[in-house]
ChimeraX commands (.cxc) that place a marker at each C-alpha (Angstrom):
marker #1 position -23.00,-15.71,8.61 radius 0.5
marker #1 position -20.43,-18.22,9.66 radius 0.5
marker #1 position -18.51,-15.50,10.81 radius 0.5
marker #1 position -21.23,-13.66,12.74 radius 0.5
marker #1 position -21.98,-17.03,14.55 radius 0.5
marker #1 position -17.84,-16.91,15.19 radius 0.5
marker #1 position -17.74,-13.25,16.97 radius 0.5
marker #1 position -21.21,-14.02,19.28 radius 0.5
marker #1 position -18.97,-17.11,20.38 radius 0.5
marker #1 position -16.10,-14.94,21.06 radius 0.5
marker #1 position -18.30,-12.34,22.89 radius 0.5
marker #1 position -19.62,-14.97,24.98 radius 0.5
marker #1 position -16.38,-16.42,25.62 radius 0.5
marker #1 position -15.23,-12.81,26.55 radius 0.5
marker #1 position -17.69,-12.32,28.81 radius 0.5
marker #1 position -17.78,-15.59,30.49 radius 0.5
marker #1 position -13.74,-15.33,31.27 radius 0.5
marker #1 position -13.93,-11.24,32.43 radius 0.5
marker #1 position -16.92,-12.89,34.85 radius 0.5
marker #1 position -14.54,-15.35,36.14 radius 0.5
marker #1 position -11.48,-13.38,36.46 radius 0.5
marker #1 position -14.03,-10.32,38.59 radius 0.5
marker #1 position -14.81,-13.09,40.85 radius 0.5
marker #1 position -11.42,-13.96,41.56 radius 0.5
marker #1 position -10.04,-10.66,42.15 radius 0.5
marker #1 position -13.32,-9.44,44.12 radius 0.5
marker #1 position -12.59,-12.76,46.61 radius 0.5
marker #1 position -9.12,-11.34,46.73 radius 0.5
marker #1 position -9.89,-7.83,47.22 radius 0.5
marker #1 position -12.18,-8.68,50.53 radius 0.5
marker #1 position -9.78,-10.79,52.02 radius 0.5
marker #1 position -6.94,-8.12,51.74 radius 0.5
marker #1 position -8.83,-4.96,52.31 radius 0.5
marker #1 position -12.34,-6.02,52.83 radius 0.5
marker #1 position -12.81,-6.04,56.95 radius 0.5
marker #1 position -11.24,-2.53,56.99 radius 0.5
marker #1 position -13.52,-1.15,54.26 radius 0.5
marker #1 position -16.43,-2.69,55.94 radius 0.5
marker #1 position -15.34,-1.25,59.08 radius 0.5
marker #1 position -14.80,2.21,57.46 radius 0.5
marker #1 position -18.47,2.30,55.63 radius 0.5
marker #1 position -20.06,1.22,58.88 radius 0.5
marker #1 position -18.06,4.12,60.84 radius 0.5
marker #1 position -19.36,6.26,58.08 radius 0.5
marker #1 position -22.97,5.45,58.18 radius 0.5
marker #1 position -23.07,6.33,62.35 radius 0.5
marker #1 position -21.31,9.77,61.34 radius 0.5
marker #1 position -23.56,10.28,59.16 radius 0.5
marker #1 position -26.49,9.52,60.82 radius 0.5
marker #1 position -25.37,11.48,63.72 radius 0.5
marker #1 position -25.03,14.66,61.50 radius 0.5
marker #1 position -28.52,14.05,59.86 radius 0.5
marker #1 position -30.02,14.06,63.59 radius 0.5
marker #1 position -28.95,17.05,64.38 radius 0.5
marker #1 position -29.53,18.79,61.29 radius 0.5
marker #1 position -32.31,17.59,60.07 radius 0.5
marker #1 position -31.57,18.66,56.04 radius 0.5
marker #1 position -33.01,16.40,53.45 radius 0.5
marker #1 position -29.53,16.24,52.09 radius 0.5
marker #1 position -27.65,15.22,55.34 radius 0.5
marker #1 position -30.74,12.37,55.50 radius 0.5
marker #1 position -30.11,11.45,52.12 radius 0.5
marker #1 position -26.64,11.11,52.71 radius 0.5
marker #1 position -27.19,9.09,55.75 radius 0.5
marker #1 position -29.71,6.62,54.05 radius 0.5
marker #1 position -27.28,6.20,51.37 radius 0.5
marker #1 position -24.42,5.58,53.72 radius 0.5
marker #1 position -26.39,2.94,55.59 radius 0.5
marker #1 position -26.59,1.03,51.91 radius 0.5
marker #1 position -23.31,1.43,51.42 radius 0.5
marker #1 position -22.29,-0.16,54.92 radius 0.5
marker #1 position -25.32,-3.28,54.63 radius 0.5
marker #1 position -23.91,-3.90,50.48 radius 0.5
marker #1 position -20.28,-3.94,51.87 radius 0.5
marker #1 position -21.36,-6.09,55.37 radius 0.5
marker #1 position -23.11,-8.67,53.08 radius 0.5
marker #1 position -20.20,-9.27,50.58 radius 0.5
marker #1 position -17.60,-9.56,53.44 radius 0.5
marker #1 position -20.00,-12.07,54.78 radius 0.5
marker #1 position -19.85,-13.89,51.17 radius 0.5
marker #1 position -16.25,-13.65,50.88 radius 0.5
marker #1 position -16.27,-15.72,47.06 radius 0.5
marker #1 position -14.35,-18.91,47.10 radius 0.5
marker #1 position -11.35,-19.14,45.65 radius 0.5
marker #1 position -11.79,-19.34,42.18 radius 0.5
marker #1 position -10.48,-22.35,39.52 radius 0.5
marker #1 position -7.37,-21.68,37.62 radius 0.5
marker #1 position -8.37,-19.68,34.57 radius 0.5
marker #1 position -9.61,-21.64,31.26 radius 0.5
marker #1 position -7.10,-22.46,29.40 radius 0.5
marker #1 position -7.09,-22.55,25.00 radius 0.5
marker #1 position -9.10,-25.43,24.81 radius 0.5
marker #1 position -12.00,-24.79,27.37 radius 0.5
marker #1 position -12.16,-21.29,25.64 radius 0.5
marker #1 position -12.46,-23.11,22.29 radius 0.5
marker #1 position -14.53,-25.88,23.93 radius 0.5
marker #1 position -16.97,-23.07,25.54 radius 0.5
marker #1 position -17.18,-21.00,21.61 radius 0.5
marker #1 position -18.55,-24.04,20.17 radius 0.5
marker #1 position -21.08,-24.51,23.01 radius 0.5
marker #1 position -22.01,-21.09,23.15 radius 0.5
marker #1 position -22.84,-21.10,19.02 radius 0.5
marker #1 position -25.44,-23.68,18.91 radius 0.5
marker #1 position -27.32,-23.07,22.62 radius 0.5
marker #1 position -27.20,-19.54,22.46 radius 0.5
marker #1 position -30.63,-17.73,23.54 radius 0.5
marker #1 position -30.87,-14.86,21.31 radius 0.5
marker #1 position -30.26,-17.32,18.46 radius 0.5
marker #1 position -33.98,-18.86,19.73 radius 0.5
marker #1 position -37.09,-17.36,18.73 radius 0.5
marker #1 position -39.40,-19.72,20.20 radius 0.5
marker #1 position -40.83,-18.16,23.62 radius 0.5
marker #1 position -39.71,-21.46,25.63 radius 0.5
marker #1 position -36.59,-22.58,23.45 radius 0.5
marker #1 position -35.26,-19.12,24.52 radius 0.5
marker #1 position -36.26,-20.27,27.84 radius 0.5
marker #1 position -34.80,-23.67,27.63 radius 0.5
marker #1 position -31.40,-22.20,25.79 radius 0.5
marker #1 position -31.05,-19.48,28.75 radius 0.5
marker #1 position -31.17,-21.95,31.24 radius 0.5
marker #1 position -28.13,-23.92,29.23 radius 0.5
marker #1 position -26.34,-20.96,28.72 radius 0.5
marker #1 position -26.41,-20.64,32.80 radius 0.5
marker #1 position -25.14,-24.35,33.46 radius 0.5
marker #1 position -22.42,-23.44,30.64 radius 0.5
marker #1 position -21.11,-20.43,32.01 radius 0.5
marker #1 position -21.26,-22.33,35.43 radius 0.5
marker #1 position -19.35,-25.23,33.86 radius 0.5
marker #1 position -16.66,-23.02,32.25 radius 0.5
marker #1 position -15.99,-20.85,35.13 radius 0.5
marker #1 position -15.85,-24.11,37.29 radius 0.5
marker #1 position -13.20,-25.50,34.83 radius 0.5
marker #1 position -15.18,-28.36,33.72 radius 0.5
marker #1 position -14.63,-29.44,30.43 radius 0.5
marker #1 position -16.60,-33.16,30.45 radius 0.5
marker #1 position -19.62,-30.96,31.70 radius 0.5
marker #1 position -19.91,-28.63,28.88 radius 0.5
marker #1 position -19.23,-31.46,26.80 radius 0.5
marker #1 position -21.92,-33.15,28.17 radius 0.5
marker #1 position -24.06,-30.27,28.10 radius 0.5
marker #1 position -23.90,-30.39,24.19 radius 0.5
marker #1 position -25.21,-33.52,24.05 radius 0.5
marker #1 position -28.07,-32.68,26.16 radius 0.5
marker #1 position -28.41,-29.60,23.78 radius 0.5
marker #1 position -28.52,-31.89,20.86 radius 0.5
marker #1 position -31.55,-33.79,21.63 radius 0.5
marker #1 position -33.65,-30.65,22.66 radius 0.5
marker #1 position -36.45,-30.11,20.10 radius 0.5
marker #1 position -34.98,-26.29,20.14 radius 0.5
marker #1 position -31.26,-27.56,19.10 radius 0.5
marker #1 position -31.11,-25.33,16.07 radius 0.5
marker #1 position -30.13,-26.26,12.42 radius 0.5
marker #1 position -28.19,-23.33,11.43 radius 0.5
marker #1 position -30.53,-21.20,9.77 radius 0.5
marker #1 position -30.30,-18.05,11.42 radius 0.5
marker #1 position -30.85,-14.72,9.50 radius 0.5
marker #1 position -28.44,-12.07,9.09 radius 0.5
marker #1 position -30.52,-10.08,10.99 radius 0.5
marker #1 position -30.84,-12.21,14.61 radius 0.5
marker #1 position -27.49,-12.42,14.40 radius 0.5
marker #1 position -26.61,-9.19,14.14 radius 0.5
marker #1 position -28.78,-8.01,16.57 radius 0.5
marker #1 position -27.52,-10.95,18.96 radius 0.5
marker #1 position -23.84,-9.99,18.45 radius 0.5
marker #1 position -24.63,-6.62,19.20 radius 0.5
marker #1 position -26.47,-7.71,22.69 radius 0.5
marker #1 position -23.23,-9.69,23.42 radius 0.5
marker #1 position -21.27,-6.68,23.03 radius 0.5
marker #1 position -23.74,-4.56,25.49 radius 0.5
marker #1 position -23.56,-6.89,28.30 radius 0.5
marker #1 position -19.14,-7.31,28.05 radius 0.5
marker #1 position -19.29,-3.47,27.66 radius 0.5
marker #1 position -21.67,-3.20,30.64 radius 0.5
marker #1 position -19.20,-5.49,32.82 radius 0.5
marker #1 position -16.38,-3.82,31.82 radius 0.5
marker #1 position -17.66,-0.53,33.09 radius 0.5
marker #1 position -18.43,-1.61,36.50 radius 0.5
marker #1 position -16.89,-0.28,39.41 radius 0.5
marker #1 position -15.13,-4.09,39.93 radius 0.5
marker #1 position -13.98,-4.27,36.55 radius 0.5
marker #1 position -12.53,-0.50,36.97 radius 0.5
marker #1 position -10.88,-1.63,40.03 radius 0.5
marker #1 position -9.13,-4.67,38.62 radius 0.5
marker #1 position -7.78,-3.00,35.63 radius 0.5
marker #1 position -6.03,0.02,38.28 radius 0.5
marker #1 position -4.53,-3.27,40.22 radius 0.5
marker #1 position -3.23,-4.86,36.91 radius 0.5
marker #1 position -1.58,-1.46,35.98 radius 0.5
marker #1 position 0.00,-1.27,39.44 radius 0.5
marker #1 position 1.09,-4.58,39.24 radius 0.5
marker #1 position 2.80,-3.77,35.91 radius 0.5
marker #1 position 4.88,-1.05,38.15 radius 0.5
marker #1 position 5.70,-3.24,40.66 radius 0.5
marker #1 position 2.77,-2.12,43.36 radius 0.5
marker #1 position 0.24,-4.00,45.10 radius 0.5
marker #1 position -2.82,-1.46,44.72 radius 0.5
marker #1 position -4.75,-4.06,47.53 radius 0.5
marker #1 position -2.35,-3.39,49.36 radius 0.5
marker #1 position -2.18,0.26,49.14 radius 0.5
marker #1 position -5.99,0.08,49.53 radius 0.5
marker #1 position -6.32,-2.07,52.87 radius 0.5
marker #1 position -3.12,1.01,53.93 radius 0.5
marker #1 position -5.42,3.83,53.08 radius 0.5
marker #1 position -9.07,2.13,54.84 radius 0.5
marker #1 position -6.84,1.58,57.58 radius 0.5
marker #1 position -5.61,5.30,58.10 radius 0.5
marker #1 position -9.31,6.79,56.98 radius 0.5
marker #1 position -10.75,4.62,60.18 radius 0.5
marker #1 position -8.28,6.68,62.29 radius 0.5
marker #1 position -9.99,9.38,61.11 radius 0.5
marker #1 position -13.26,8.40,61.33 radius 0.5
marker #1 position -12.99,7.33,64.64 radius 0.5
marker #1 position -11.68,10.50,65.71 radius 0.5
marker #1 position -14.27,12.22,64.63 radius 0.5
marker #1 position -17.19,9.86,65.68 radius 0.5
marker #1 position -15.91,9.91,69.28 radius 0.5
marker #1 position -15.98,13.69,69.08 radius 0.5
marker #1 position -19.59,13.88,67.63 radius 0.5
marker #1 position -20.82,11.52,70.62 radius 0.5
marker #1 position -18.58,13.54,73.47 radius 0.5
marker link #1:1,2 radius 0.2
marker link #1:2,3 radius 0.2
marker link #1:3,4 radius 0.2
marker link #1:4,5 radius 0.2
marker link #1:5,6 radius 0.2
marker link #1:6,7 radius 0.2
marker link #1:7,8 radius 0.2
marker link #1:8,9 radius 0.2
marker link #1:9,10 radius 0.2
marker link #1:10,11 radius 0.2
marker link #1:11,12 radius 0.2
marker link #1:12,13 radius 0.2
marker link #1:13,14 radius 0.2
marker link #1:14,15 radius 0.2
marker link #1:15,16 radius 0.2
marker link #1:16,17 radius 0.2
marker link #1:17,18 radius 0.2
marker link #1:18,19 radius 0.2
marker link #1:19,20 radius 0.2
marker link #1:20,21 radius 0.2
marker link #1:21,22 radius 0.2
marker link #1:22,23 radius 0.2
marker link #1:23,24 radius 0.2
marker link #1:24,25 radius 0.2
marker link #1:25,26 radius 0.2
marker link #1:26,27 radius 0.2
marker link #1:27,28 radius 0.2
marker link #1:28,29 radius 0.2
marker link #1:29,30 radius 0.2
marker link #1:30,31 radius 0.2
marker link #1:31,32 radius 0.2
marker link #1:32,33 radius 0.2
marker link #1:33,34 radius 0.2
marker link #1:34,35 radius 0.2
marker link #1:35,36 radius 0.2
marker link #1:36,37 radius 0.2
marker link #1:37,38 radius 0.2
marker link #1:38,39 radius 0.2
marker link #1:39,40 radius 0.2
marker link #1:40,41 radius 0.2
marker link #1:41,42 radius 0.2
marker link #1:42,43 radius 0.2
marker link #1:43,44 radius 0.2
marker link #1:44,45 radius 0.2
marker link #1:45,46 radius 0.2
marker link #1:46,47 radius 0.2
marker link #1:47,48 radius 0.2
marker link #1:48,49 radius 0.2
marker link #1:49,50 radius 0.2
marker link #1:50,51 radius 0.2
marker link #1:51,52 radius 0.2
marker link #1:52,53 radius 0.2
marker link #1:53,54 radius 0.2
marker link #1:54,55 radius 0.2
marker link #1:55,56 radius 0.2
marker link #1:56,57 radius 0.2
marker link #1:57,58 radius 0.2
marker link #1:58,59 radius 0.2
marker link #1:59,60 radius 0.2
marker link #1:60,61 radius 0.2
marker link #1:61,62 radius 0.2
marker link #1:62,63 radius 0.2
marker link #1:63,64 radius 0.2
marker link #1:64,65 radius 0.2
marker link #1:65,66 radius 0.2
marker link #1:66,67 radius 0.2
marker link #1:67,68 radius 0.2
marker link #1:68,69 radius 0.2
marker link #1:69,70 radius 0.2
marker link #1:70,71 radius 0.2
marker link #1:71,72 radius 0.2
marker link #1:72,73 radius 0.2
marker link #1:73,74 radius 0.2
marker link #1:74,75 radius 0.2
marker link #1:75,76 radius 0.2
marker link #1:76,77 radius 0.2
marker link #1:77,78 radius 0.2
marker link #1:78,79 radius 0.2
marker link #1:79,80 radius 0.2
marker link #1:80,81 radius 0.2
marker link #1:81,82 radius 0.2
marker link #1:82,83 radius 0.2
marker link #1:83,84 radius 0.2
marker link #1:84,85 radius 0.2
marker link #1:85,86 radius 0.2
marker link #1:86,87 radius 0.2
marker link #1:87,88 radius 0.2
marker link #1:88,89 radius 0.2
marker link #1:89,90 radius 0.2
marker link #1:90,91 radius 0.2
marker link #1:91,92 radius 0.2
marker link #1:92,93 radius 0.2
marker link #1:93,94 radius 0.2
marker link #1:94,95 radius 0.2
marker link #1:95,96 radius 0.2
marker link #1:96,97 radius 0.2
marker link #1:97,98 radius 0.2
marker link #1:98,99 radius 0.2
marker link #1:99,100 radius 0.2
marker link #1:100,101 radius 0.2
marker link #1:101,102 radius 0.2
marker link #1:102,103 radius 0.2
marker link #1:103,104 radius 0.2
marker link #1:104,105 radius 0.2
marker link #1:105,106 radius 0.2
marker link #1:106,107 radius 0.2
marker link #1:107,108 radius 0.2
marker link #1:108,109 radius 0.2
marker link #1:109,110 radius 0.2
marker link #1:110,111 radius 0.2
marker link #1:111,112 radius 0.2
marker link #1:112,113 radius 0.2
marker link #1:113,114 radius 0.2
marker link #1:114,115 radius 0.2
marker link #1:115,116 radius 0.2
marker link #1:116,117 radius 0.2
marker link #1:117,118 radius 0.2
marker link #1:118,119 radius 0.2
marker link #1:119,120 radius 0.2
marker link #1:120,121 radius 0.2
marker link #1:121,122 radius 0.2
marker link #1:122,123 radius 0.2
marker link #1:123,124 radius 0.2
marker link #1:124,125 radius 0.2
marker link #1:125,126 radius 0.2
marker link #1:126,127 radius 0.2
marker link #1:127,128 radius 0.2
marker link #1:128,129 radius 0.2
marker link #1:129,130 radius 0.2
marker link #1:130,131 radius 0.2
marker link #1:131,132 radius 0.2
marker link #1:132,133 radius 0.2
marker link #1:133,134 radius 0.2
marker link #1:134,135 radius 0.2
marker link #1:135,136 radius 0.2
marker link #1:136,137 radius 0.2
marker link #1:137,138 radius 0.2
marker link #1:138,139 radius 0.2
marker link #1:139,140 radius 0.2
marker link #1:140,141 radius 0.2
marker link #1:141,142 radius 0.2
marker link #1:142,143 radius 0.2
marker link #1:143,144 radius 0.2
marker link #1:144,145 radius 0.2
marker link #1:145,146 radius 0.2
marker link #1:146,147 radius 0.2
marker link #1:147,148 radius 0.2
marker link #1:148,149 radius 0.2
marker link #1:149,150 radius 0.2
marker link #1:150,151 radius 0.2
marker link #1:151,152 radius 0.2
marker link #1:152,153 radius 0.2
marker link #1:153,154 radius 0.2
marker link #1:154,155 radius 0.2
marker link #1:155,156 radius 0.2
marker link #1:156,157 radius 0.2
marker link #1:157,158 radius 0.2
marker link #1:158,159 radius 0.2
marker link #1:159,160 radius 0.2
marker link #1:160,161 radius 0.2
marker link #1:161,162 radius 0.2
marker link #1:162,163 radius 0.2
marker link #1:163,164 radius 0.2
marker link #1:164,165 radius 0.2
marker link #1:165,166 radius 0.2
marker link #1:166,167 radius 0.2
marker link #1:167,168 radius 0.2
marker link #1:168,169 radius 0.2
marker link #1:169,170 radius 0.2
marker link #1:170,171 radius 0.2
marker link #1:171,172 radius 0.2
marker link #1:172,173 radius 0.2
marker link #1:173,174 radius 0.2
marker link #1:174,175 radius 0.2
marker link #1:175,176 radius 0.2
marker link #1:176,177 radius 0.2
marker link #1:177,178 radius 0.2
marker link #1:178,179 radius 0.2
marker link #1:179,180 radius 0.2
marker link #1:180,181 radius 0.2
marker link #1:181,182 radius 0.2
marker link #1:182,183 radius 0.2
marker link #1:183,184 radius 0.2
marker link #1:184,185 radius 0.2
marker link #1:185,186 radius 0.2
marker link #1:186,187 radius 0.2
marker link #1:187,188 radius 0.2
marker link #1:188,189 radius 0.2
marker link #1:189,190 radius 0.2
marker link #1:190,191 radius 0.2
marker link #1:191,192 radius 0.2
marker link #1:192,193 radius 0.2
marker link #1:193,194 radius 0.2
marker link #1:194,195 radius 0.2
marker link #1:195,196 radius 0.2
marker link #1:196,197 radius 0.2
marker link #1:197,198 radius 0.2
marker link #1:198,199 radius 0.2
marker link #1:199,200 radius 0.2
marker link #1:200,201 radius 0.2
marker link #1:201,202 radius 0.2
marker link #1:202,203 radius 0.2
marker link #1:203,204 radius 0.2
marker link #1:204,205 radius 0.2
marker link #1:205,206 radius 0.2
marker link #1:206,207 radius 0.2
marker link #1:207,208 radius 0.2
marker link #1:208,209 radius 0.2
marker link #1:209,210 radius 0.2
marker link #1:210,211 radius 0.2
marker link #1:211,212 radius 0.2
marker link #1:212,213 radius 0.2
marker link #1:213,214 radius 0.2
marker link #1:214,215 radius 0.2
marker link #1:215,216 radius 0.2
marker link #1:216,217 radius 0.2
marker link #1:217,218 radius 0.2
marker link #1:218,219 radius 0.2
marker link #1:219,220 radius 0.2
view
């Protein structure tokens, strides 16, 4: 089971440094191309709302409504531009986050409120580790270790399978976002000598051309 223990560590360790790295290429992704795509979505959303008015189809309404989303989500994360983040952890904060992450994890708890009371230390450790701090998740383990939930290292073969295999859903589901997509097409262009956030702020930038065109000639 030692090695079961081993791979939920590694999952969480994953997950925790894929998080991190997302947030730093989503803050630089709305600084570079972010007010034009805002721009562009907002542009969008009047077109389309325009077009729904005068047609009055469900599907040019639907359209519009979802158009209007699209332009408020993009307006709000502009607004919320991420800080830059912390350089990325290094070998031993990864090892120093595993070791954490096998004796507070919450799926390791069966207790109603130790889950609760793990969950919460798995937040302040992923906080800790994407922050760079290496005294706080040290410090966190302490804490851990005088909880009355701090576990002894009995966990079945089966809660640790089935918590390894919840790790893996939740990296899986963050690799499959639309972020995650994004940053693996910039990596590969960056492997060919291209700056895709570049070439993305260049194509908003020529689409709002466009779209003002054609809102000025749907208000003439």
């Amino acid at each position: 089971m030692t090695g079961l223990r081993d791979r939920l560590a590694d999952l969480e360790a994953e997950h925790a440094t894929l998080r991190a790295e997302l947030a730093a290429f989503e803050s630089d992704y709305l600084r570079v191309a972010g007010i034009a795509v805002a721009e562009l979505h907002e542009l969008e959303a009047r077109i389309l709302a325009l077009v729904a008015a005068r047609t009055g189809a469900a599907e040019d309404v639907a359209a519009a409504g979802a158009a209007r989303d699209r332009a408020r989500e993009t307006t709000t994360a502009l607004r919320s531009v991420p800080t830059p983040a912390a350089p990325p952890p290094g070998d031993d904060l990864k090892a120093l986050f595993r070791e954490a992450a096998k004796r507070m994890h919450p799926d390791l708890v069966q207790d109603p409120d130790g889950r609760m009371h793990a969950e919460a230390f798995m937040k302040r450790l992923n906080d800790a580790y994407r922050a760079g701090g290496a005294d706080a998740i040290a410090n966190l383990v302490r804490q851990w270790e005088t909880s009355p939930y701090a576990r002894g290292g009995n966990d079945s073969d089966r809660m640790l399978r089935a918590a390894v295999a919840e790790a893996q859903r939740r990296l899986d589901d963050v690799r499959a976002t639309e972020l995650a997509r994004l940053m693996e097409r910039s990596l590969a262009a960056s492997i060919e000598g291209r700056d895709l956030l570049a070439e993305l702020n260049a194509e908003a930038e020529a689409a709002l051309v466009a779209a003002r065109a054609r809102l000025a000639a749907l208000e003439a």
